[in-house]
N, C-alpha and C positions, 0 to 999 in steps of 0.2 A: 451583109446583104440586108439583115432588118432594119438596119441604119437608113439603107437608101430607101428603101420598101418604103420607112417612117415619113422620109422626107418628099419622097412621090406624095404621098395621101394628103399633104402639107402645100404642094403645089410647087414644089423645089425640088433643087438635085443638092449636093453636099461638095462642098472644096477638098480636097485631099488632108487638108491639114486639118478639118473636122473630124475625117473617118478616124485619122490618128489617135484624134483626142478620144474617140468614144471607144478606143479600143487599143487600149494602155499595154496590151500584153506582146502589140502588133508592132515592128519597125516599121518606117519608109518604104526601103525597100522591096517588105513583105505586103504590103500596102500598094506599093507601083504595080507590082508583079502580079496579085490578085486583079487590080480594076483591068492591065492589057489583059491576061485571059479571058477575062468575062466581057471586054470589048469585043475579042475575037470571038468569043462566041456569041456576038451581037445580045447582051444581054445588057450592058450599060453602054453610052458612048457622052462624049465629052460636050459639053453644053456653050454658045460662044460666049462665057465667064469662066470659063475653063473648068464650069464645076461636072460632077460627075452626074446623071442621069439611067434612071432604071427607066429600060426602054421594051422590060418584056413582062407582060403577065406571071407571077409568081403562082398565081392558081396554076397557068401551065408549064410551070418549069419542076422536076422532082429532082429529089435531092441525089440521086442518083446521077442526074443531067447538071447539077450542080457540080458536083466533084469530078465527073468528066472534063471538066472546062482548064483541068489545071493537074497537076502531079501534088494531088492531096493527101494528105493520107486521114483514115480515118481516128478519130481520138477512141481511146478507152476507155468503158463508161464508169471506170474508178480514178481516169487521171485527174488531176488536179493541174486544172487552168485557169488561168488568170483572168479575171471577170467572168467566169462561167455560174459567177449566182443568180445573175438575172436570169428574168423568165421566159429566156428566148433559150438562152443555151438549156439550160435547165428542160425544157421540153425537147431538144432534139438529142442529152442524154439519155432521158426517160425511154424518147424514140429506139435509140441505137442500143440499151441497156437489153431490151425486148431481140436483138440481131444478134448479140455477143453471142451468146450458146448454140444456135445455129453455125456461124460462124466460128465458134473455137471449135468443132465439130471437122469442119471443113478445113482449117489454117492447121489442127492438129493434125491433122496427115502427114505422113513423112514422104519427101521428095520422092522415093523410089516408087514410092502405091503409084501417081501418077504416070509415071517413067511407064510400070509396068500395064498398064491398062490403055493406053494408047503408044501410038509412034513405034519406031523400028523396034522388034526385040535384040536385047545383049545378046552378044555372044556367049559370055560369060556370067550367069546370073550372081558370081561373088564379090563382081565389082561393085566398091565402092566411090562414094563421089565425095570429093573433098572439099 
């Protein structure tokens, strides 16, 4: 996203074979599949050079609405990824490293606490689930 963001403020949109280049760690693929969801969710759209286009305000887009746009999932703020030194990723582990402990908080719960606090009660409270 800071690639096109870059290339917005430049007066351009980026070819797909650029995003690739600037993000070595990314297939095709994974590359095709990121720009269609963020087209569907009218955030970029294709430009007539075929190149890609940031078509929404990033002051109002949160990263939240970000990761909506697609089956993301979120990284760990000890993974180790691939071009994650610059200072773009590097601020939004900073960001998510400050979520982790909330969040292991919440993911640390065991299926059942949920189970048991909403939705139909077991019959059986020694059921377990496999």
């Amino acid at each position: 996203m800071g690639h096109l963001w870059r290339a917005q403020s430049e007066g351009r949109g980026l070819q797909t074979e650029a995003l690739l280049r600037e993000e070595p760690g990314a297939d095709d693929h994974q590359v095709q599949e990121l720009l269609e969801n963020l087209r569907r969710a009218s955030v970029v759209r294709r430009g007539e050079q075929g190149e890609w286009l940031l078509v929404r305000d990033l002051d109002d887009l949160t990263l939240a609405e970000l990761y909506a746009t697609g089956a993301y999932v979120w990284p760990l703020p000890d993974a180790d990824l691939e071009g994650s030194d610059d200072g773009w990723n590097q601020a939004f582990r900073q960001a998510l490293a400050g979520a982790a402990e909330p969040l292991a908080e919440v993911t640390g719960r065991s299926l059942k606490s949920f189970y048991l606090t909403t939705g139909p009660k077991c019959r059986n409270d020694n059921l377990r689930l496999v």
